[in-house]
C-alpha positions as CSV (number, residue, x, y, z in Angstrom):
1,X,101.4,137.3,88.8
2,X,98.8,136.8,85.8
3,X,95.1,136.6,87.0
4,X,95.1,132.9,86.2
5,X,97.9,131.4,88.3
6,X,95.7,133.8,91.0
7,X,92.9,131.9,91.1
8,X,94.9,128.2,91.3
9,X,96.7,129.5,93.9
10,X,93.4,130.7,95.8
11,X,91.5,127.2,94.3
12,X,94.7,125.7,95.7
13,X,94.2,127.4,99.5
14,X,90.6,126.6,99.4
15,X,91.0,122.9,98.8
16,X,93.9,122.5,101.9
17,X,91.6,124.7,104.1
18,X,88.5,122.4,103.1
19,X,90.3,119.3,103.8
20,X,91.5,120.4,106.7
21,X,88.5,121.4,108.1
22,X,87.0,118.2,106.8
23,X,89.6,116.2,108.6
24,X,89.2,118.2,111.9
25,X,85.0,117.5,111.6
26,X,85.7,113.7,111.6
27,X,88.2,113.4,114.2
28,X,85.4,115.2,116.4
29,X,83.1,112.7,115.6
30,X,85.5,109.9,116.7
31,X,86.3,111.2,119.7
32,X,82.7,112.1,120.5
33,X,81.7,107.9,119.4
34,X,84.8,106.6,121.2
35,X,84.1,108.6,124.9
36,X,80.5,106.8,124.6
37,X,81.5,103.4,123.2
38,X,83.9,103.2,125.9
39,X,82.0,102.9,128.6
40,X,80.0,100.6,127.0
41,X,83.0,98.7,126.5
42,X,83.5,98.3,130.3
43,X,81.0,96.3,130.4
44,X,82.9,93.4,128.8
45,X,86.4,93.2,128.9
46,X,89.7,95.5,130.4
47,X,91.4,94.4,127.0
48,X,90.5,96.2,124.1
49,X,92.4,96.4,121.3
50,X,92.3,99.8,119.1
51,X,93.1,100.5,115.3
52,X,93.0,104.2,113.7
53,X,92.0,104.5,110.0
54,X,93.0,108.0,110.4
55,X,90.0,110.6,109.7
56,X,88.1,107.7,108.1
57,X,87.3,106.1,111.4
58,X,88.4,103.4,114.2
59,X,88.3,99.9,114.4
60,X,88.3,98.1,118.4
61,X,88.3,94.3,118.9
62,X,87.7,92.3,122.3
63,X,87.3,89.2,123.5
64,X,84.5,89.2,126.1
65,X,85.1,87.4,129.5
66,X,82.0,85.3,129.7
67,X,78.6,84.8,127.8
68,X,77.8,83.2,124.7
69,X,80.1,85.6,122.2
70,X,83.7,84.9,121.8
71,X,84.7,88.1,119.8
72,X,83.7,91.2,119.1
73,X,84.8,93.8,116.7
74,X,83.5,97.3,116.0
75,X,84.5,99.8,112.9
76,X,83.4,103.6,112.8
77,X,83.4,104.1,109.2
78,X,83.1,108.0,108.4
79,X,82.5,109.9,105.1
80,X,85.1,111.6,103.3
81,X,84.4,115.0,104.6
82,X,88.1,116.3,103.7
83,X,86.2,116.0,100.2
84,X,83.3,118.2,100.2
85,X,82.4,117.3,96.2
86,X,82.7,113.5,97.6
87,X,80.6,114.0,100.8
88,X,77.7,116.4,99.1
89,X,77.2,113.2,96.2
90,X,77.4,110.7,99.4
91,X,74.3,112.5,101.2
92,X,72.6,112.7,97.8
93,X,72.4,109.2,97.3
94,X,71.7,108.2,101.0
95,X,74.7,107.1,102.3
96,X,76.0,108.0,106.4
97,X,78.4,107.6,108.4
98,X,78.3,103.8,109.4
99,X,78.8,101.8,113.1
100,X,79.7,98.1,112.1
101,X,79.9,95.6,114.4
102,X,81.4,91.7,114.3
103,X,80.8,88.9,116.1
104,X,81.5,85.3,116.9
105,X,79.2,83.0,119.1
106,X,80.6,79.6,120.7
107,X,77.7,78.1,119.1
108,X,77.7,78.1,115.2
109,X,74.2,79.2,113.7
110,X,72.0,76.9,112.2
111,X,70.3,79.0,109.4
112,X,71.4,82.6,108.1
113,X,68.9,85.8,107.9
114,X,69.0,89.4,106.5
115,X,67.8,91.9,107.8
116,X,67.2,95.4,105.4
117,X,66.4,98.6,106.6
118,X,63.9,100.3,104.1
119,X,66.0,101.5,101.5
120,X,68.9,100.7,103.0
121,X,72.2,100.7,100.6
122,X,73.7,97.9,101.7
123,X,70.5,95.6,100.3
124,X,71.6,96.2,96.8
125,X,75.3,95.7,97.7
126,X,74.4,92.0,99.1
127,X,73.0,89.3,96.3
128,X,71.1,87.0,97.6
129,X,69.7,83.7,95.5
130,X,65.8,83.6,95.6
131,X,65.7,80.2,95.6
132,X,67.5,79.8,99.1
133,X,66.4,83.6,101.0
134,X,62.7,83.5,101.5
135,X,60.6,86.6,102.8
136,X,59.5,86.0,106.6
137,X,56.9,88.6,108.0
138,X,56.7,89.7,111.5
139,X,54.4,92.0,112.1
140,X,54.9,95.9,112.6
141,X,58.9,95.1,112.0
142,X,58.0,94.4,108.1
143,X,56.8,98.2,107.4
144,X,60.1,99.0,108.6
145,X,62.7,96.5,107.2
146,X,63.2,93.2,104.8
147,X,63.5,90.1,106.2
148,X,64.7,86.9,104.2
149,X,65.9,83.5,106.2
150,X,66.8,79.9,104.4
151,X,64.7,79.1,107.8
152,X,62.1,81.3,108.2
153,X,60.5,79.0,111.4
154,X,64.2,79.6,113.0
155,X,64.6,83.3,112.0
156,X,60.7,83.3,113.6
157,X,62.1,82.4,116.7
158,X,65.5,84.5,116.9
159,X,63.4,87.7,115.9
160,X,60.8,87.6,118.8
161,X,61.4,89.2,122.4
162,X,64.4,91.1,123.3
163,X,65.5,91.0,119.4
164,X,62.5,91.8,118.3
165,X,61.9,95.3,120.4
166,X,65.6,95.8,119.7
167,X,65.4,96.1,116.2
168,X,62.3,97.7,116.4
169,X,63.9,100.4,118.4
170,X,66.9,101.1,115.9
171,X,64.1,101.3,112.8
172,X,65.5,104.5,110.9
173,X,69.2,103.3,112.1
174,X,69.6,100.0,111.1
175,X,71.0,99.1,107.3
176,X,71.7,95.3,107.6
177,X,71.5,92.8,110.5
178,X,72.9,89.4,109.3
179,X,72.9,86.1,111.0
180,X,75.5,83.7,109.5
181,X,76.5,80.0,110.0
182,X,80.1,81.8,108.6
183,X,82.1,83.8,110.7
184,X,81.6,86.3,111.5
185,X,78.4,85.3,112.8
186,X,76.7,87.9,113.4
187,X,76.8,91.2,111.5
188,X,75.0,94.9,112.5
189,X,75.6,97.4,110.8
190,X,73.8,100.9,111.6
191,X,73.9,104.9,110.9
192,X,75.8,106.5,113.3
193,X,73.9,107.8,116.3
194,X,75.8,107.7,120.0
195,X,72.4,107.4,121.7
196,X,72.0,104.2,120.2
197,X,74.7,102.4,120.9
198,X,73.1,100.7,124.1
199,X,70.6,99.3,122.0
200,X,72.9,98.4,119.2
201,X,75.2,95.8,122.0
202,X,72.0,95.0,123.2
203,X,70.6,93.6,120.1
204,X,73.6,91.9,120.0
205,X,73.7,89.7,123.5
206,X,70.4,88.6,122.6
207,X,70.5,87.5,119.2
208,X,73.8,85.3,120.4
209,X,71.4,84.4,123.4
210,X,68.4,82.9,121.3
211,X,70.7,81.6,119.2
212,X,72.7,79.6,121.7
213,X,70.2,79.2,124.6
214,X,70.0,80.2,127.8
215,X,72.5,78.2,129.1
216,X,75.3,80.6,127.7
217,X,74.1,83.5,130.1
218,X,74.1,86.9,129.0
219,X,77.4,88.9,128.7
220,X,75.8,92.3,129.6
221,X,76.4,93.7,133.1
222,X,79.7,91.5,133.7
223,X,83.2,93.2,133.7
224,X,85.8,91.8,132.1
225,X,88.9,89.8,134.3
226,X,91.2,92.6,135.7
């Protein structure tokens, strides 16, 4: 065997050992996200339905029991880490594993708002028109994140309270929190981190709450119809 075909074939066994090792990484991570998103989970519904994207990720969708939202859907979206090249230019220019999540309310929005995480990839990835997204300041949350509303009196209101300490408890997480009069209505999308998840479904029931008053109720806390 010449030296050359020696070196593909070791090139070769590196590459299948990389990806499988890469492929074995991620399907930690999933089962690591999906053992604490589950019990989360119980807190809204026994029906859950559950997609594999293989070592990419996972994708569940419910319908919660009671409370102002009347769907939810939540994607782990992983790196390529079967491709090391792939996943070393990835962390180079900022991007992470994701946690998306998708809801509808009973109770269409009025006004839509964005919500950036400083240097957040997704900002340049949404185009918004100057003329209808105007800035709104809040505060502390403005060192941490850009905020643009067609309403910025409404987004005022939403983004005070519960949503307010919310968000500012996932600052360094979050990369885009959307309210839409489109479905779905609301859109959070954050860097994966399993200790945030109760703060991530939390910022969730109340956003739908000040959106759709009080007289929804809360979901949190209520199990699902056995």
């Amino acid at each position: 065997m010449s030296w050359e075909m020696t070196i593909i074939l070791g090139l070769t066994v590196i590459l299948i050992a990389l990806f499988a090792v890469g492929s074995i990484w991620n399907r930690r991570i999933q089962r690591s996200f999906w053992r604490r998103l589950r019990e989360e989970l119980k807190r809204y519904s026994r029906k859950i339905s559950f997609k594999s994207l293989g070592s990419s990720g996972f994708k569940v969708a419910f319908r919660p029991s009671s409370g102002p939202l009347s769907k939810v859907e939540v994607s782990l979206v992983l790196l390529a880490r079967e491709m090391p090249l792939y996943l070393l230019t990835a962390y180079a220019v900022g991007r992470r594993d994701l946690v998306v999540v998708k809801a509808n309310l009973l109770k269409k929005p009025d006004f839509r708002l964005e919500v950036f995480g400083r240097g957040a990839k997704l900002e340049k990835e949404v185009a918004l028109k100057e003329e209808v997204f105007r800035p709104v300041r809040i505060g502390g949350l403005s060192r941490y994140m850009n905020i643009r509303s067609d309403r910025p009196d409404r987004a005022l209101d939403v983004l005070s309270g519960d949503v307010l300490e919310l968000l500012m408890a996932l600052r360094g997480r979050l990369e885009r929190f959307s309210v839409s009069r489109r479905e779905p209505h609301i859109l959070i999308a954050c860097r994966r981190d399993e200790s945030k998840i109760g703060e991530l479904f939390g910022l969730l029931e109340a956003t739908a709450k000040a959106i759709c008053g009080p007289g929804e109720g809360p979901t949190r806390g209520r199990r699902g119809r056995r």
